[in-house]
Structure formats: C-alpha cells, structure tokens
C-alpha positions in Angstrom: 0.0 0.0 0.0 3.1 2.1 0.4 3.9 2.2 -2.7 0.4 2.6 -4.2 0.5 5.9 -2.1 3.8 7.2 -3.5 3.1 6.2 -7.2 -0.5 8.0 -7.1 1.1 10.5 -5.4 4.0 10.8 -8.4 1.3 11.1 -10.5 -1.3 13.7 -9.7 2.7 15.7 -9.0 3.5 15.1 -12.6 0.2 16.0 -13.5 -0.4 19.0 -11.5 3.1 20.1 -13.2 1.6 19.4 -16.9 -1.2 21.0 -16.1 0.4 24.4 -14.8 2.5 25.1 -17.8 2.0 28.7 -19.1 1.9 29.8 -22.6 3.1 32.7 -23.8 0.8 34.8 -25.5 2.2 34.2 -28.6 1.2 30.8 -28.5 -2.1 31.5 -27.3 -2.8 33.7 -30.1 -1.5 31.5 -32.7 -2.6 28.1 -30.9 -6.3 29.0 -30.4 -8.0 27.0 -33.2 -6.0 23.8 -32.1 -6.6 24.0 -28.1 -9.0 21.6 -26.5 -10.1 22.1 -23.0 -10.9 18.9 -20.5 -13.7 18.9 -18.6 -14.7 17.5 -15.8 -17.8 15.5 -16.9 -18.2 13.4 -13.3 -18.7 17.2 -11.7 -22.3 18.5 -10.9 -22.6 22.5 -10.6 -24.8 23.0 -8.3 -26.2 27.1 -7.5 -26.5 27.5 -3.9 -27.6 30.5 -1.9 -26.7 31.3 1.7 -30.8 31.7 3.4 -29.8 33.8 6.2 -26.8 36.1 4.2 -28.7 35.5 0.3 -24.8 34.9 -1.1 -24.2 32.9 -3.8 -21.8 29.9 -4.1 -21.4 26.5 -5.8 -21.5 22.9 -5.1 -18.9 21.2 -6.9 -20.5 17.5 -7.0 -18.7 14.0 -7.7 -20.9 10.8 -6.8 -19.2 7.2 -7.2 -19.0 5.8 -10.4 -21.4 3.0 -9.3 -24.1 5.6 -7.5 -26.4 4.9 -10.2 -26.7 1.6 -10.2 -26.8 0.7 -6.3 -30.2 2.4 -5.7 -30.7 1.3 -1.9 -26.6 2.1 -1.0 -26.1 5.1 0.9 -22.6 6.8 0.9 -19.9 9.0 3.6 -19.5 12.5 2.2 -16.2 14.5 2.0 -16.9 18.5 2.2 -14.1 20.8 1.2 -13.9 24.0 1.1 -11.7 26.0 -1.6 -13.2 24.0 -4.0 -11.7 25.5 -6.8 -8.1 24.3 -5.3 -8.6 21.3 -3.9 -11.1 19.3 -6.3 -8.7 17.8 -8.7 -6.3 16.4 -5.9 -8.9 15.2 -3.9 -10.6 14.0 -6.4 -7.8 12.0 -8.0 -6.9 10.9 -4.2 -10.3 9.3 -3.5 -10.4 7.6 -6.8 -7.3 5.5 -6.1 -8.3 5.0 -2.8 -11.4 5.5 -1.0 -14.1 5.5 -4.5 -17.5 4.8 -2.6 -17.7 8.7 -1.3 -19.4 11.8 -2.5 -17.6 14.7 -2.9 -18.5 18.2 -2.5 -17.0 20.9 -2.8 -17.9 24.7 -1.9 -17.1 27.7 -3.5 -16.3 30.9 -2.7 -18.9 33.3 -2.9 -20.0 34.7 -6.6 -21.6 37.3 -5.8 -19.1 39.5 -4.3 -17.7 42.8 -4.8 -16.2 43.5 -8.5 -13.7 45.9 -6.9 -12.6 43.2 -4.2 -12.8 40.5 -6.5 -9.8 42.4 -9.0 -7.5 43.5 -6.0 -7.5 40.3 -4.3 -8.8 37.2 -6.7 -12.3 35.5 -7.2 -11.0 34.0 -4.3 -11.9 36.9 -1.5 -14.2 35.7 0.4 -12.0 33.2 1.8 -10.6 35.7 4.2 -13.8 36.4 5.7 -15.7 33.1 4.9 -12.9 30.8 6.9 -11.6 33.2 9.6 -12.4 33.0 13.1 -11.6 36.4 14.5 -12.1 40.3 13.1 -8.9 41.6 12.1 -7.4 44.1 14.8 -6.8 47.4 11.9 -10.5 48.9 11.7 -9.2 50.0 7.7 -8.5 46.5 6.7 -11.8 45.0 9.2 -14.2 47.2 7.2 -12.5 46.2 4.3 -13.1 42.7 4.1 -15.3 41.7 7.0 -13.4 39.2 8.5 -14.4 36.8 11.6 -17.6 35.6 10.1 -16.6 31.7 10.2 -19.7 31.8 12.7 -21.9 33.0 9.6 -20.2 30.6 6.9 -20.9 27.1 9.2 -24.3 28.4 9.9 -24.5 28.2 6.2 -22.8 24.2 5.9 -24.9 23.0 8.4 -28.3 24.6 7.5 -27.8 24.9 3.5 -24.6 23.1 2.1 -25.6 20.0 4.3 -29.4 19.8 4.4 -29.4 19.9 0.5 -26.9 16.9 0.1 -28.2 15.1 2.2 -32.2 15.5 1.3 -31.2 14.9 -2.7 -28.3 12.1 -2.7 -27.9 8.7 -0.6 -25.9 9.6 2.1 -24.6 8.0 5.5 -25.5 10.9 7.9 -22.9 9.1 10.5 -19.8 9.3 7.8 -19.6 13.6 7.4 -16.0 14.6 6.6 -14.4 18.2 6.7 -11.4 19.2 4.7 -10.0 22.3 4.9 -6.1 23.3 4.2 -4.6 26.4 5.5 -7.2 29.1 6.2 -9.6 26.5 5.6 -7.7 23.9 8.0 -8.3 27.3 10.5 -12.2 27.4 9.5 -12.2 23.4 10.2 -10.6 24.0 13.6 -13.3 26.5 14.3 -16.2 23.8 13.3 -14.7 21.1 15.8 -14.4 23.7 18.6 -17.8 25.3 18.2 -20.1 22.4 16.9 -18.4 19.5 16.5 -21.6 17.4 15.8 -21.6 19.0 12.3 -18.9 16.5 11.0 -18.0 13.0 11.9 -13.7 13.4 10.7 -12.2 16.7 10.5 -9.3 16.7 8.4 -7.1 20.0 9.4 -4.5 20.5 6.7 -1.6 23.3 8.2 -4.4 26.0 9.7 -3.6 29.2 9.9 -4.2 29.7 13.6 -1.4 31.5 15.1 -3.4 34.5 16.4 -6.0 32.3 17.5 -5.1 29.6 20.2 -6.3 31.4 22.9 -9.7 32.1 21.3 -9.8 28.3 20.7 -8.6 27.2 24.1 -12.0 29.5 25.2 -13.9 27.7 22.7 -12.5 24.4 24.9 -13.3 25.6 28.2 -17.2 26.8 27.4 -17.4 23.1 25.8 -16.4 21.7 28.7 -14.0 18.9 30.1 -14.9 15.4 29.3 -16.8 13.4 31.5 -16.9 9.6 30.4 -20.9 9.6 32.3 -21.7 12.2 29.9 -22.0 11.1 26.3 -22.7 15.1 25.8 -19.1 16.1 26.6 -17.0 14.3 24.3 -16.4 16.1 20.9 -17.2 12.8 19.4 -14.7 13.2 16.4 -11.7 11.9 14.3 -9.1 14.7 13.7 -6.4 14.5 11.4 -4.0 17.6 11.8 -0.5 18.5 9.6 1.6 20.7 8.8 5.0 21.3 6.6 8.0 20.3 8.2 9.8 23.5 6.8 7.2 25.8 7.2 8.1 28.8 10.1 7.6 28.2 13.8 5.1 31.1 13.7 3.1 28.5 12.0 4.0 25.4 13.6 4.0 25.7 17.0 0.3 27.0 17.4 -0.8 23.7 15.9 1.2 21.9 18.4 -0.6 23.9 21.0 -3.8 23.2 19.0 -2.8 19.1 19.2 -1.9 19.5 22.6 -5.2 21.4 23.5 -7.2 18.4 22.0 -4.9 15.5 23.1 -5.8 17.0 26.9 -9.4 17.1 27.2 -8.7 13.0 27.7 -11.9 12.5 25.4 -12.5 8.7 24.7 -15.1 10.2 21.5 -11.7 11.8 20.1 -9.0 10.4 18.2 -6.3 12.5 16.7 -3.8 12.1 14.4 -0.7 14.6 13.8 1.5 14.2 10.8 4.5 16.1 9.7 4.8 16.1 6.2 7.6 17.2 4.2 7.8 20.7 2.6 6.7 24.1 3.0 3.2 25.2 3.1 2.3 25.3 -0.2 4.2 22.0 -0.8 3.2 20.4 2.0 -0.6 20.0 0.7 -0.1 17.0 -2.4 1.1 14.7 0.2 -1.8 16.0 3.1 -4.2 14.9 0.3 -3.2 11.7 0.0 -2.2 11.1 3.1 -5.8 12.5 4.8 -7.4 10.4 2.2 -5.6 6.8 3.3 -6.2 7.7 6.7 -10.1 8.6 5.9 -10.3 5.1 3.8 -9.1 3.9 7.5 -12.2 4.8 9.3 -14.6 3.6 6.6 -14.0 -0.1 7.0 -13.3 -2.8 9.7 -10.3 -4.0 7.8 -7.3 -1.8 8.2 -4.7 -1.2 5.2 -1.4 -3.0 5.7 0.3 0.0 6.4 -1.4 2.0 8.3 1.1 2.2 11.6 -0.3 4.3 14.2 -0.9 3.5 18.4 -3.7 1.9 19.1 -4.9 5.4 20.9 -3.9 7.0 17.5 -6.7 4.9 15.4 -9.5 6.6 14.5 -13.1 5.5 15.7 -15.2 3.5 12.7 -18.0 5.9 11.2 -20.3 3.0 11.0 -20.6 -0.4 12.9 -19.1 -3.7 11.0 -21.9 -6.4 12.5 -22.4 -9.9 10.6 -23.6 -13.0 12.1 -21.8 -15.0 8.9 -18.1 -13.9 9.6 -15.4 -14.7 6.6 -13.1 -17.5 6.6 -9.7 -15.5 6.1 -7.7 -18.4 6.1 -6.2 -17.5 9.8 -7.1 -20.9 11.6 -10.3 -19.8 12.6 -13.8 -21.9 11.3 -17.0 -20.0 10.4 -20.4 -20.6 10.7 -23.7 -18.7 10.6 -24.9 -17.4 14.0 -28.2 -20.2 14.6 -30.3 -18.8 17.6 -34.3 -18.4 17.9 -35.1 -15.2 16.3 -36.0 -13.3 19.6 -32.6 -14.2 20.6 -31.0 -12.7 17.5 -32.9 -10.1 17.4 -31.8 -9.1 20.6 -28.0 -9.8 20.3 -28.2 -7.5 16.9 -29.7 -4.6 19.0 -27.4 -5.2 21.4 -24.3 -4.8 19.0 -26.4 -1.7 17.9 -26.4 0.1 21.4 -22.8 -0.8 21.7 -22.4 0.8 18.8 -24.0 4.2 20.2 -22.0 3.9 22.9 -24.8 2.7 25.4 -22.1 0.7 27.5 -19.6 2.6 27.2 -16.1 2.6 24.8 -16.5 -1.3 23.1 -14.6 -1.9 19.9 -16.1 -5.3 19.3 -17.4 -8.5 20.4 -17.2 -12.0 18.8 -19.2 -15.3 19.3 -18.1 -18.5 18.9 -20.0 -21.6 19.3 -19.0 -25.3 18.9 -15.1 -24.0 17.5 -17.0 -21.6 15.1 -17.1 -17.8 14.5 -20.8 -17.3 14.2 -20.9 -13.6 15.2 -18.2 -10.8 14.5 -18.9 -7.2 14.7 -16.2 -4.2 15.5 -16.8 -0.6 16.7 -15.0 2.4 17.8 -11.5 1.7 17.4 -11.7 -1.7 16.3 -10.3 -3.7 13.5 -10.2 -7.2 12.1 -6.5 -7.2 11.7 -5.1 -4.6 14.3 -3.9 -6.1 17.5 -5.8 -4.4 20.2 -4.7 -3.2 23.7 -5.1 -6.0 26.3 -3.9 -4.6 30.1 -4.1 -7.4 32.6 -5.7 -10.2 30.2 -2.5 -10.5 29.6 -2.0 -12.5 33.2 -4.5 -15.2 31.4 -1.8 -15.9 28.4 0.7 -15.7 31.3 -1.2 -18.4 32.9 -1.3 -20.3 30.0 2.5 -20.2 28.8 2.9 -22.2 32.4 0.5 -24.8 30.8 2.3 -25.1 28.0 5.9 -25.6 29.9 4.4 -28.4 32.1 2.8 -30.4 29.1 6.1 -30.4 27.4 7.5 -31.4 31.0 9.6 -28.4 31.7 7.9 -28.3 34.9 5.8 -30.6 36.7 2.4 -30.2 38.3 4.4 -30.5 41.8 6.3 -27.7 41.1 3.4 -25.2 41.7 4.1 -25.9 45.3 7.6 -25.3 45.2 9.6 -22.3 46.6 10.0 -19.4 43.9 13.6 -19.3 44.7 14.3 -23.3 43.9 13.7 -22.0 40.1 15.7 -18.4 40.2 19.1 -19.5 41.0 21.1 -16.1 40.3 19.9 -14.5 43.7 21.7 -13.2 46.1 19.7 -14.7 49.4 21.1 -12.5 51.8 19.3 -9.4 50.9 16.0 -11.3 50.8 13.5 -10.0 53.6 12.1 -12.3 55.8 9.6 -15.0 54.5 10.8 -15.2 50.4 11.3 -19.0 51.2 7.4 -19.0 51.7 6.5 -17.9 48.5 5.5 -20.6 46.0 4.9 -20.7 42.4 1.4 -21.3 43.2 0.8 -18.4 45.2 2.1 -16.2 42.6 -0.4 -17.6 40.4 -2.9 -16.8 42.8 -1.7 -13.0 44.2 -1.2 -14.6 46.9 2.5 -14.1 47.1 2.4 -11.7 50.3 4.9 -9.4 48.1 4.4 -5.5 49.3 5.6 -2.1 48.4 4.4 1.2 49.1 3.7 3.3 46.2 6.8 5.1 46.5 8.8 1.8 45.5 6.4 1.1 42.8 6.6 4.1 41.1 10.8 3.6 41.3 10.4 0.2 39.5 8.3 2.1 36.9 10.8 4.8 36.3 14.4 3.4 36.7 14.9 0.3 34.1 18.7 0.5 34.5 18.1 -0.6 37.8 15.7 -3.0 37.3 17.0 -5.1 34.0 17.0 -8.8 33.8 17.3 -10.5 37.2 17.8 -7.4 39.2 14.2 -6.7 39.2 13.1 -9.7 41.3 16.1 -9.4 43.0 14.4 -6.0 43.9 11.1 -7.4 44.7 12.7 -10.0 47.0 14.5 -7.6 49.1 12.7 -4.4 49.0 8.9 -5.9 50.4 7.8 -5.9 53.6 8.8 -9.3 55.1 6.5 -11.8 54.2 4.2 -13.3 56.5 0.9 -15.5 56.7 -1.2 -12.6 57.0 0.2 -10.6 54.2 -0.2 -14.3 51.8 -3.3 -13.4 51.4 -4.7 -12.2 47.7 -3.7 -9.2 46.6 -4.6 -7.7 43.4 -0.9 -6.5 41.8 1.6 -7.0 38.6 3.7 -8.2 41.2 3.0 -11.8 41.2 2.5 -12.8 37.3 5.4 -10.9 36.9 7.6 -13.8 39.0 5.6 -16.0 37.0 6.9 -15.1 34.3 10.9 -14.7 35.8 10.2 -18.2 36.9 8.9 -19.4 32.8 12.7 -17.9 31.5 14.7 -19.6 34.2 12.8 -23.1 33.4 12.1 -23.0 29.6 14.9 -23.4 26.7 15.8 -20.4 25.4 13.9 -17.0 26.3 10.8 -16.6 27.7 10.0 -14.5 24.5 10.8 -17.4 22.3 8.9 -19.9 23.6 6.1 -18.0 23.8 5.7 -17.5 19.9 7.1 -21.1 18.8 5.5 -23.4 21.7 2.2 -21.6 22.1 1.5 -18.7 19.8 2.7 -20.5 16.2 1.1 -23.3 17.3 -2.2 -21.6 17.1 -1.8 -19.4 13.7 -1.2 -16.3 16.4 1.2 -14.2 14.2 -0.4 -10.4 14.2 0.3 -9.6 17.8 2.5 -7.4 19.9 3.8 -8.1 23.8 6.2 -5.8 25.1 9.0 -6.1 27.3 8.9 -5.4 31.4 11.9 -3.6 32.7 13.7 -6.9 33.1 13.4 -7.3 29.2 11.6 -10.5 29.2 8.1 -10.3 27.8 6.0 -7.8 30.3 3.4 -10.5 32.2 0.7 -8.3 33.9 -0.5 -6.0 30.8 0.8 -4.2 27.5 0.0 -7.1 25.6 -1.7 -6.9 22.4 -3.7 -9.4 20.0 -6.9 -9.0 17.5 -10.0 -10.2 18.6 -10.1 -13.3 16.4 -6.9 -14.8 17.7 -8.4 -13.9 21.4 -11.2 -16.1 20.2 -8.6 -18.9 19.3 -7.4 -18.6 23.1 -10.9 -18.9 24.0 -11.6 -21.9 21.7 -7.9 -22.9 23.1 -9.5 -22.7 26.5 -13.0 -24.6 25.6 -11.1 -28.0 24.4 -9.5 -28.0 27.5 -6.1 -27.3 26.2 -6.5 -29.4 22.8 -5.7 -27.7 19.8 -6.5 -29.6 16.1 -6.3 -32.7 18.0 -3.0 -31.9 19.6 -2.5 -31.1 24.0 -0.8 -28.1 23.5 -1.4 -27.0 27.4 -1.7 -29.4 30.3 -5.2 -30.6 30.7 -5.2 -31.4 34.4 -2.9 -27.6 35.2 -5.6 -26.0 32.9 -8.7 -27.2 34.5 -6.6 -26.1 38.0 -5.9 -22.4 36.8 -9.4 -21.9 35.2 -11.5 -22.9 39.0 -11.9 -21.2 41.6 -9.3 -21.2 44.7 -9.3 -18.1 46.0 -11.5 -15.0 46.9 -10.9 -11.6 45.1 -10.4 -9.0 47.2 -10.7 -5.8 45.6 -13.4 -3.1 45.5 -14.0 -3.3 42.2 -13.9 -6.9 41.6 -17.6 -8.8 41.5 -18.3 -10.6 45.0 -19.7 -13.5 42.3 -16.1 -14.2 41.0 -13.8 -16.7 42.4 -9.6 -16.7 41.4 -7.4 -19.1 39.8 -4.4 -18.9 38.4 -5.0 -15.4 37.1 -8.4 -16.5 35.6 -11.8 -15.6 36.9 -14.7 -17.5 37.5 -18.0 -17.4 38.2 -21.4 -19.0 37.0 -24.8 -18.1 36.3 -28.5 -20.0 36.2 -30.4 -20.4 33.4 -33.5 -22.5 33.9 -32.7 -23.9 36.8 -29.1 -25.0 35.5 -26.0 -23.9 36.6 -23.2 -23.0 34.0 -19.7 -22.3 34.9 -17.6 -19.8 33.5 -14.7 -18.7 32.9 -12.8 -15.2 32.2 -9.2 -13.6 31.4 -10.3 -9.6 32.2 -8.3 -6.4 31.0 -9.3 -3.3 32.2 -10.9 -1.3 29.8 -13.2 -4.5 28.6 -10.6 -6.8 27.2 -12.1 -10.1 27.7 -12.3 -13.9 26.8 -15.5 -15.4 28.5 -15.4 -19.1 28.5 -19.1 -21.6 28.8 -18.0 -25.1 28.5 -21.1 -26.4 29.1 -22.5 -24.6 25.7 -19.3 -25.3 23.9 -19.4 -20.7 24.1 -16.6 -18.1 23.6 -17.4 -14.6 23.8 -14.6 -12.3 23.0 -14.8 -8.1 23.9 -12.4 -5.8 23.3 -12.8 -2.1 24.5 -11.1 0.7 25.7 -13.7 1.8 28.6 -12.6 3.8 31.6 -15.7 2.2 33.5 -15.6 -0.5 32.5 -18.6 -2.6 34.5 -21.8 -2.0 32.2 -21.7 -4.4 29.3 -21.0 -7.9 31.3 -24.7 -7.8 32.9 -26.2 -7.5 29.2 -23.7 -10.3 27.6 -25.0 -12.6 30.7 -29.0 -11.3 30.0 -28.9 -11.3 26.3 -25.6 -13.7 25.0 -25.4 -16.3 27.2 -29.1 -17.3 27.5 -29.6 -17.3 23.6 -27.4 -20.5 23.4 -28.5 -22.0 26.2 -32.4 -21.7 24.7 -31.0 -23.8 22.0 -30.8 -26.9 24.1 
C-alpha cells in the first residue's frame, strides 16, 4: 500500500506540473483554433444560496461511479472547502483510494464585490468566509469583513448540508471536513464550536497562530470530558498536519492546537498529527493523499497493511461492521452462521447496535463462537479485524497459559506449583532477601497470593528506573525491597507483582527465552502471528499487561481454553494444570472486583442459572473491557475488546442477552 501511495502520489505531481505550464501569448494567439479544454464530466454544478446572508456559491458535486446503479446504498461524504483548489487532488486521491464517497466541494462566494474581486482574486471571500476572528486594523476590518466563520458554518450545516443530504444517498454518521490552511483554520473553528456537524475533521496546516487562545475558550465553554456524559465528548476523528519547513510562527500553534485536544482526555476523540515534508504550499499534495488513506481507514473494519499508528492513535469507525456469517480468512479460525431463535437474535443484533451508540460505554467489538466456530463478528470504535488491540491485565490469562504449555512439554511438573519461587531463580543473592521469600510458592504467585508488598513510592521507582531493574535485578528487587513476608500478608492481593515472578520463573525453566517460547510453543502453534507483547523492565516479555492481540486470535485462546487445552487434536497445554488455573481457589479481594467471581491462576470464574441450571464460567479480564469469557457447558466463547474507563456496564447485558440465547437452543 506504500507504494500505491507514492506512485498515485507521483502522479497527480506530474500531472499537476503538466497542467500548470504557461503559454506565452504568442502561443495563445496563434494556438487558439488547435486548443482543447478537458472537462470534468463526473462534476455537478450545483447554484446555492446562503438563506440567512442571500450569497451565492457553488457545489462542486462527484458521486461514485457506481451511485447509479446501487439504488438502496447510501454513501460517507467528504466536504471541502476552496473547491476550486482542492477538487482535482482530492478527487484524483479518492479515486485511487477510498471511491464509494461523494464529494463536495464549496465555493467561494459569486456574488461578491467586483472591486474586491480584482484586487485580491475570485477568491476573497476566503478571508472572511474561513476566519475566526475580526482583524485588529478597523481599515482592513471594514474592508473585508473578517471573523464571520460563525456566519459561513451556519451556512454548511443549515444549507450546504441539508441539500446533500435531502437529494443524494448519504450515510448521515460518515460527514467529513477538509480544509487546508485558512480552511484547515475554519475546520478547527467547526470542531471547537459544533463538533456534531462532522463525523472526521481533516485539518491540513491551519492558519491559527493568532487564534489559540480564542480556541482554548472555545474548549473551556465546551467543557471537560466526563466519560458519564456522552454530551461532553467532541465525538470526532481529527487528522492535523503541517510542513515540516514551514516557520515556527506557524508550527507551534498547531502543536498547541494538538496539545489542547490531546488534553481534554476525550474517549469520542481520536487525533492524528503528521509532519509532512515541505513548505506550506508543498506540503498540501502529500496532506491529500495522506488525509485520504487515513479517511479510507475509518470507513472499513479492515485496516490497510500499512497504516502504523498506536492503538490510541486509530480513528473510531464511522459506522458499525456487524455480521452474524463472519469470513473465513484463512487465519485458523472456522466459520459458521450465527443459529439462535429469532428473539434471541434479534436481541443480540440490538445489542451490537447500542454498543455501537455507545450505550455501555467505549466497546470496539465483540465476537461469538459456538461449537469452534465464528458465528458472530462485529467491531466498533476503534476496532479492527487485523489490528492487534490493547489488552492490560488479560494479559496475566496468556501468562497463565504459557505455564501450561511448559508443564505439558515437561519443563515443569504439576508439583512444582508448590515449590519455593527461589528453587527455580538460581542467580539470587539470598542475603538481601527479607524475611519469609522462602514461603513464596509458584502457586501463590499464580494466585496474588505471594504476600509481596511495596508502598507506592517503591512502585513508582520500579516504573521509572529500568537501568536498575533489567533482567534478574528486578526480582532481586522485589525479593528484598517488600515488607517481610508473613501468613497474613499471603493473602490475595490484586498486583503486577505476582505474574510478573511468573513469568521470571517461565525464563529460568524453559529453553531459550521466555519471549521465544512463547511465539514457537504456544502462539505458532495456534496461527497467532499479528500480535505485539512488550517487554517489562527486566526485558523479558511484560506479564501483567501491555499485551496486544486481535480479537479473532483472542477467540482462538478462547476456543484454546474450551477444548481444555487441545488444539486440532493436539494437548498443546496441560489438561489437568488447565482445568486447575481456570476454577476457583481463591477469593478476590478488591473493590472493584464482583463478589460473584472466584480466582485461579490469574483467571476468573464465576457461574450463572439459566433454567434452573448452573453454567460455569470462565474469564481472562483487562481493564478497559478486554475479555475472553469461556461456557464449557455450551461449547461458548465470547470475546470483547474495549477501551472503557468504567468498565462494568456491558457484562450484565452479555450474561442477560448472549449467554441465554445459546442456552435456549438446548
């Protein structure tokens, strides 16, 4: 995709360079009779007039070559302003890459001032159209009018918008803004002000150097961002650039413009800053193009190859992806067609619907699989079919099962959950240990149980320093910085403490590295390629969070999980270890824990009733709503992915609505 990017890139520069050859006049005059003009046949003028102001402007029109024929298709909608500018780049952009759209583009105003018109361009009303503020010299103020971007968006949203959207088949949920330079600043405006009147806002180099403090305002009457209050968020993809030699003049207020977004903390807002190479007229080619990849982004559940940003960095889907018939792509996952009474389907659809709206909170999608088949896929928000999401402390479940995994192939033994920590970490120095290390066995790790304690002071040093902490220096830490360890403190403690021994205790045993062994003994072994886990400060592979995997290789945990360790007829993870770590032994402690769950070895479990019947289950949980949710008894996995700062309203409705609808089919 790369180098699609850069040739169609190469060639709207080649062509743009054609195209803006000059004659001289002597050609001209003696060339007339043999010119031909071009025109753009796919464009529809369209007269519009402003109903509050009465100006006049244009609607520069392209619907998809297949509009025609797909009467009951509705399509996203790309506005721009400086049509005249930007409609043969974008246009040549969107062809190459993101086709189903309807473009419009708005002119300046027609009807303006003759005299204006001559001195400054058909172009004039830019300056007062797109800028946010009057101009501080009274001469120059009267002159041109500037500061009525209030006026000009009243127009978008109750003319431009209304119009398009009452004559052609749009998607009112996929609006996009593009605006470059004064234009980016008019976009900028639009977010701050009403930020409801488009879905993605893409801000090419704005000219907003005088106005940062008249936008940070326009911030603080919106309001901070309250995750309870849906009304809060400015519910919006941003995409922001600027030429990497252009002046600092320039520069720095969109960094403060970044900044200023980037701190409201708003789960509804993803931004995107690029850099682009060249100067601020040069800059905009390649803010085309690249504005246009990352708008093709948004549009579908199936990321391009390419598209490298953090998982915070990817922009929220305009529209829900939700099939009960997923695709076989070939990745070691079956499909099947979701089979459940119609109620029951009906339900589960509505369901994905509100989760869509945001009902329950940040989601970014949620899988069913029944009897080792994808029945049900849908994604939201932030997620995609082949990105890797963010998976915080799920990440002790795969921890859990890489110990599985090393006692089937017998490089430890069921009896060694019960041994000493320090019989497997030889490299120690035992005299610094506190009091009680001997106590602390692999199983109680496994359980946070490991009576391990710091104050908070300690942990934010471990955090901070990794020079001090590399390799086996860190549990040397652990050992000898805790309180001493006693039978009161071996109690369960929620902390990255314990599966991070785990995993010291998985390097010293296994061949190799940790690392390695967990991608060819577990990961390869289950077609899990497309993931990320990053190291700890130790440098083996972090075990209490930061790892990262889609939500279809999740499900193959799941499924991984369900046949009790088997995988394609194979034991991949100890049976009898594996139905140990997945019941319940202990008691969760914390606040925010259900008192219905039980502990294993860092898996949850509960059960529920249906119909007088009691069905165990099982559950690896990340904050933020990463889960794998486990019914053996209905041969179930249920996979969620979110990013949800509360993080506690979608489990009742997967237990009222999910669960149920298979067990009705018995």
């Amino acid at each position: 995709m790369k180098i699609k990017l850069r040739l169609l890139l190469l060639i709207i520069l080649i062509a743009n360079s054609v195209f803006a050859q000059t004659y001289s006049t002597k050609e001209v005059e003696t060339n007339t009779k043999e010119l031909s003009f071009l025109e753009l046949t796919k464009i529809r003028v369209v007269p519009i007039k402003d109903s509050k102001t009465a100006r006049n402007y244009e609607l520069y029109i392209k619907l998809p070559a297949d509009y025609s024929k797909n009467k009951n298709k509705t399509y996203p909608v790309l506005y721009y302003t400086d049509a005249m500018w930007h409609l043969e780049m974008l246009s040549g952009a969107t062809e190459y890459m993101l086709e189903d759209i309807i473009l419009v583009g708005i002119s300046w105003q027609l009807d303006i001032n003759e005299d204006l018109k001559k001195e400054r361009g058909v172009h004039v009303s830019r300056f007062r159209d797109y800028s946010i503020s009057k101009h501080s010299d009274s001469k120059t103020q009267n002159k041109y009018q500037l500061g009525q971007a209030n006026k000009h968006l009243d127009f978008i949203r109750n003319d431009v918008i209304k119009y398009v959207e009452k004559t052609y088949r749009t998607n009112p949920n996929s609006r996009t803004y593009f605006g470059y330079s004064l234009g980016g600043e008019f976009g900028a405006y639009i977010l701050m002000t009403q930020p409801d009147t488009f879905n993605n806002y893409i801000i090419g180099s704005p000219t907003i150097k005088n106005e940062i403090k008249h936008l940070s305002e326009l911030n603080t009457k919106f309001g901070p961002y309250k995750a309870s209050n849906k009304k809060s968020s400015l519910k919006a993809n941003v995409f922001i650039t600027y030429g990497s030699l252009e002046d600092k003049t320039v520069t720095e207020p969109i960094e403060a413009f970044a900044k200023l977004l980037n701190g409201r903390l708003d789960d509804g807002l993803a931004v995107i800053k690029d850099v682009i190479d060249g100067n601020h007229g040069t800059a905009f080619p390649t803010t085309a193009v690249r504005s246009v990849a990352w708008l093709s982004s948004l549009m579908t559940h199936v990321s391009m190859d390419n598209y490298e940003v953090s998982f915070w960095d990817t922009p929220h889907l305009n529209n829900p992806f939700i099939t009960t018939t997923p695709e076989d792509r070939k990745d070691g996952i079956l499909v099947d067609t979701l089979a459940v009474k119609t109620n029951d389907l009906n339900r589960i659809l509505n369901f994905s619907q509100e989760i869509f709206e945001g009902k329950y909170g940040h989601y970014d999608a949620l899988l069913i699989s029944h009897k080792d088949k994808l029945v049900f896929e849908s994604y939201y928000k932030k997620g995609r079919i082949n990105l890797p999401h963010m998976q915080a402390s799920a990440t002790k479940g795969y921890t859990s099962l890489m110990v599985g995994r090393a006692i089937q192939l017998g490089y430890l033994t069921m009896e060694d959950l019960d041994k000493p920590i320090v019989h497997f970490l030889k490299d120690l120095d035992p005299s610094k240990f506190v009091d009680g290390v001997e106590k602390i066995t692999l199983h109680q790790a496994l359980t946070m149980s490991s009576g391990l304690r710091f104050s908070n002071e300690q942990i934010t040093d471990f955090r901070r320093n990794p020079e001090k902490y590399n390799g086996i220096n860190q549990i040397q830490a652990f050992l000898s910085l805790s309180k001493p360890i006693t039978k009161t403190s071996q109690s369960y403690k929620y902390q990255g403490v314990d599966p991070i021994i785990v995993m010291q205790v998985l390097d010293a045993v296994v061949p190799g590295s940790a690392k390695d062994f967990i991608k060819n003994e577990l990961l390869d072994k289950i077609e899990i390629n497309n993931y990320i886990w990053r190291d700890d400060l130790s440098g083996l592979p972090i075990a209490d969070s930061r790892s990262s995997f889609t939500s279809r290789d999740m499900t193959k945990i799941g499924n991984l999980v369900l046949g009790k360790g088997k995988w394609n007829g194979k034991q991949l993870i100890s049976s009898e270890y594996l139905s140990r770590a997945t019941s319940a032994i202990t008691k969760p402690t914390e606040d925010w824990q259900p008192k219905t769950f039980s502990y294993g070895y860092l898996w949850y479990q509960t059960s529920m009733m249906i119909k007088n019947k009691s069905f165990k289950i099982k559950i690896t949980w990340g904050g933020g709503g990463q889960r794998i949710i486990v019914v053996e008894d209905l041969e179930l996995v249920i996979t969620i992915t979110g990013h949800d700062g509360v993080d506690n309203k979608i489990m009742k409705s997967v237990f009222e609505i999910i669960i149920p609808a298979f067990a009705n089919k018995n």
